[in-house]
N, C-alpha and C positions, 0 to 999 in steps of 0.2 A: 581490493575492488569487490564489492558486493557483487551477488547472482543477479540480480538485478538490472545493472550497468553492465556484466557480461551479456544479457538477452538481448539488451538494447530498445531497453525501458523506458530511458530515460526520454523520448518524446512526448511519453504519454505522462509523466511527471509534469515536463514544460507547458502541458496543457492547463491540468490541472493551477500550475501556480499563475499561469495566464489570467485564472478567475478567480484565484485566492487575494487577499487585503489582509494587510495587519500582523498580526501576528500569528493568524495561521497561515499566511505567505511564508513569514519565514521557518515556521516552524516546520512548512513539506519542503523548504530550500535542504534544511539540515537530511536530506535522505540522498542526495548529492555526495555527503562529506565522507570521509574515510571513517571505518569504525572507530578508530582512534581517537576521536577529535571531537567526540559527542560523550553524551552520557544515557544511557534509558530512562523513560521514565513510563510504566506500563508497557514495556517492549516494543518502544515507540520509541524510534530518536531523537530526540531534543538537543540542541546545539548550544542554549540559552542557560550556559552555567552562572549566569549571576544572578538566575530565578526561581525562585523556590516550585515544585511541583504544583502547591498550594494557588501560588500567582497566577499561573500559566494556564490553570486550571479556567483562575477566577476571571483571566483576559479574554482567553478564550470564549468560554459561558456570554461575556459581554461584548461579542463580535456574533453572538448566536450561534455556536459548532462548539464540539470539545472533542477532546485526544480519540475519541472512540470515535466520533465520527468521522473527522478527518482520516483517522485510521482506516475505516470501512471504506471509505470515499476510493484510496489510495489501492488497497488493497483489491476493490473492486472494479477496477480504472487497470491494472497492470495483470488481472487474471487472465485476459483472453489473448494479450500479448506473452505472458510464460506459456499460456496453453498451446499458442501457434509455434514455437519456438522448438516445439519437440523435446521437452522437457516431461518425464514421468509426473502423475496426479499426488506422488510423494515430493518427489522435489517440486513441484508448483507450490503446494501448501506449506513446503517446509521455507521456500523462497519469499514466503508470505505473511509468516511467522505463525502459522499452525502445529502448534504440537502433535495432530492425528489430522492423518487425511477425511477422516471422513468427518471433521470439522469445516474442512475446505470444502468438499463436496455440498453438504448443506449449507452454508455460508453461499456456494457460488448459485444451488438451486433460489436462494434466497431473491438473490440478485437478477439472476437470468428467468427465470423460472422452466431451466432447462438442470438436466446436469451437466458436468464440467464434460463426462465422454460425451454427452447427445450433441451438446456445444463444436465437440474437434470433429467429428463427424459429420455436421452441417460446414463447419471451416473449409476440411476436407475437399464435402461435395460441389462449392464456390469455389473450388481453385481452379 
């Protein structure tokens, strides 16, 4: 079971595929599956072993999104739920697949145009 599915992420995933088609539908389905059962492809899980990277790529591209963005999409979609979660700015990023937090940090300034502590601290102060 991924960190992920332990936070209790996974609504905010059902969202997201709410408004996904195609093949990036199923492509955010595969972050559901056991590590097991997938394969990476840019540290991204991909479920669709009968598709070359090349394909998925070139499906993708022609649905208008690609693995990076979806990734972002995802990535940026389950930040503020790791962040409520009480999870440290290392394990959020690491549950996010950032090799350095302070990837995450600017990634999430990118996003919010907060950072991630200005972020748990407005959380905080709404609670």
């Amino acid at each position: 079971m991924s960190l992920v599915n332990e936070c209790g992420c996974v609504p905010v995933l059902g969202a997201l595929l709410a408004t996904a088609a195609g093949i990036a539908a199923s492509f955010l389905q595969d972050l559901d599956q056991p590590a097991d059962h997938r394969r990476q492809v840019g540290a991204f899980p991909v479920q669709h072993t009968d598709m070359t990277s090349r394909t998925l790529h070139r499906r993708l591209a022609g649905e208008g999104t690609s693995v990076r963005k979806l990734q972002e999409e995802v990535r940026e979609s389950l930040a503020d739920e790791l962040l409520e979660s009480g999870l440290t700015l290392t394990q959020v990023g690491e549950a996010l697949g950032y090799g350095e937090v302070s990837n995450f940090i600017r990634a999430y300034r990118r996003w919010k145009g907060l950072t991630p502590h200005q972020s748990r601290k407005r959380m905080q102060g709404s609670a």
